[in-house]
VOGU-3710 file (C-alpha; in Angstrom, 3 decimals, decimal comma):
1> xxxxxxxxxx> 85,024/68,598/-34,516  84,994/70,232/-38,123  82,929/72,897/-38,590  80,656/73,154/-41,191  80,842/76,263/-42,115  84,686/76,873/-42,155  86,205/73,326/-41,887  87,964/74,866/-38,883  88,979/71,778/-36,571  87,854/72,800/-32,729
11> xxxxxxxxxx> 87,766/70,863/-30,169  85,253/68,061/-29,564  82,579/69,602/-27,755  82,637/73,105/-28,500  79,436/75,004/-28,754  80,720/78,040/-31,044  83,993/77,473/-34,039  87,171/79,585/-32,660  87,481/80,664/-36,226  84,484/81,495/-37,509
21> xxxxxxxxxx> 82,453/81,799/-34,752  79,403/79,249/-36,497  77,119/77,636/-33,969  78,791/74,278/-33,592  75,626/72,805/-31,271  73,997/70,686/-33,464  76,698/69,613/-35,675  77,533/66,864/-33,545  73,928/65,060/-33,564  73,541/62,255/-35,336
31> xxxxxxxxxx> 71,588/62,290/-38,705  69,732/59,337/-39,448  71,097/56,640/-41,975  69,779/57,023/-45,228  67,696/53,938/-46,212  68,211/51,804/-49,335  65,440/50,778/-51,205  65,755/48,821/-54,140  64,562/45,704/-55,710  67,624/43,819/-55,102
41> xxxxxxxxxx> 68,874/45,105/-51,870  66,225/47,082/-50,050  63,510/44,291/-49,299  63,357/43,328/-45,756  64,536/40,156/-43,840  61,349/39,091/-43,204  60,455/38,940/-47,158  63,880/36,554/-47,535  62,206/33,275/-46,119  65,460/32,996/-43,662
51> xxxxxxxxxx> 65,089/29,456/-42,083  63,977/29,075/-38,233  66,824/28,837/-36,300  67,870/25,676/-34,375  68,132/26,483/-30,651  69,723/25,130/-27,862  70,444/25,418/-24,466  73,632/26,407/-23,153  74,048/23,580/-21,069  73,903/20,898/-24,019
61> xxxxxxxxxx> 77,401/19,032/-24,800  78,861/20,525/-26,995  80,301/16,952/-28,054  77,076/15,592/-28,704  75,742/18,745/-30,255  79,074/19,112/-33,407  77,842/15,276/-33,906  74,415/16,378/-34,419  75,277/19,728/-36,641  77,402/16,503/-39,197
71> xxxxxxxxxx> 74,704/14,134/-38,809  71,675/16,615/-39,713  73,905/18,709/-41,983  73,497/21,796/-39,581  75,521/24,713/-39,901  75,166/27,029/-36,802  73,069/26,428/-33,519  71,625/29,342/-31,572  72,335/29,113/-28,161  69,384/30,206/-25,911
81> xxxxxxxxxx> 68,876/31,065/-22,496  65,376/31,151/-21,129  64,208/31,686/-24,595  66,741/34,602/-25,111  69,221/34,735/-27,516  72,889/34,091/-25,474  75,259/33,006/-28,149  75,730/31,276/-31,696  78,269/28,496/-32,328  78,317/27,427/-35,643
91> xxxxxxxxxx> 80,740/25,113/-38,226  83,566/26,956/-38,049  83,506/27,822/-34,378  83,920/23,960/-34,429  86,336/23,682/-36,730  88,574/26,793/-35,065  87,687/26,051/-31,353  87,390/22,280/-31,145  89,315/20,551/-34,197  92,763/18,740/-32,943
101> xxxxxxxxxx> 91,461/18,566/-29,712  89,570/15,814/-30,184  85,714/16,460/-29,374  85,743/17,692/-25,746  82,792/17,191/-23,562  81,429/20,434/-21,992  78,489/22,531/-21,882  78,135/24,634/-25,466  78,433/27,814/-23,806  82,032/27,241/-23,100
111> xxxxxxxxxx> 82,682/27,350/-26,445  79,506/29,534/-28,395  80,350/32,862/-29,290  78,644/35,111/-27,088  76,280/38,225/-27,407  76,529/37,737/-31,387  75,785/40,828/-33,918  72,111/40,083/-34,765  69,719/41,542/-37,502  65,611/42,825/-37,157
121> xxxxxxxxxx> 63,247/41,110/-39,867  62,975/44,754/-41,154  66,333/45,372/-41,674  67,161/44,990/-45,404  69,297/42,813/-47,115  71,837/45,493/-47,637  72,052/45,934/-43,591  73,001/42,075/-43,300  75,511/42,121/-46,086  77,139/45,347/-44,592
131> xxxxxxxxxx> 77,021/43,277/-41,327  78,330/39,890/-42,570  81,262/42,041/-44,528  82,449/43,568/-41,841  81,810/41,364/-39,175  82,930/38,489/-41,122  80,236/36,328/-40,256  78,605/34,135/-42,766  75,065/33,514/-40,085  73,502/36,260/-38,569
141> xxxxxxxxxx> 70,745/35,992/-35,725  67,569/37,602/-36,726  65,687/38,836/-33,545  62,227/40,288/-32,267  63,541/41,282/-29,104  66,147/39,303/-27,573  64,139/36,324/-28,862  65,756/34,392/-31,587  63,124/33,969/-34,866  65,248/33,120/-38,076
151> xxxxxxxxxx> 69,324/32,900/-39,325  70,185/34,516/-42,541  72,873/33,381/-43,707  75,496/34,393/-46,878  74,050/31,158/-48,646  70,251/32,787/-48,316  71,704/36,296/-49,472  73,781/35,314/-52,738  70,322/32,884/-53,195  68,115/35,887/-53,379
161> xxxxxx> 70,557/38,020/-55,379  71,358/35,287/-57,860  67,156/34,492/-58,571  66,619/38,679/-59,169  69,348/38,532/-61,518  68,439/35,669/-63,443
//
């Protein structure tokens, strides 16, 4: 741990800098992320009109379920279990887990990817780009509890930023 006063490095943990001697007992607590509010990337989730999600249970075939996402033009099913949110399997999960393989018959969740990174409708839009970057994800659960409620997805984001532009 660095400490603030002297830029000493101690060890993690200790209460008083072995240089300086500068209380080192609250350097180590958290401080709480700054927020960003701005017209382009500060509005919330909830203000984005993300689309309902399509759920489904875990026990579906996942055959019959990539033939629904083509027919329907879906791109990424929630998968649910007893109303909770258990996984997300979207296009490219089918494209990277299923494609030369021939369309395999099995329940979904033997293929979703579980426990996915989800969002709150008042997170901001900044909070799911710096989620989708990282991450890598292009759909990102948004939850009120462990209850799936919308999907924003990259599409919805660079929508909203391209309209406030112009």
């Amino acid at each position: 741990m660095t400490c603030p006063v002297c830029q000493w490095q101690n060890f993690e943990g200790d209460d008083i800098c072995e240089n300086c001697g500068a209380d080192l007992r609250a350097s180590d607590t958290p401080e709480p992320a700054t927020g960003f509010h701005g017209p382009l990337l500060g509005i919330h989730l909830a203000e984005l009109g993300a689309p309902e999600p399509v759920t489904v249970s875990g026990d579906e075939d996942v055959a019959e379920l990539v033939e629904r996402m083509h027919r329907e033009k879906i791109d990424c099913l929630l998968v649910t279990e007893n109303g909770r949110l258990a996984g997300i399997f979207t296009d490219r999960d089918a494209l990277l887990k299923l494609a030369g393989h021939g369309l395999e018959h099995g329940p979904i969740r033997d293929f979703m990817t579980p426990d996915p990174v989800v969002l709150r409708h008042d997170d901001t839009i900044a909070v799911a780009i710096n989620k989708m970057a990282v991450g890598g994800f292009r759909h990102v659960p948004i939850v009120e509890g462990r209850r799936p409620i919308a999907v924003v997805s990259a599409r919805d984001v660079f929508r909203h930023i391209a309209t406030r532009l112009g």
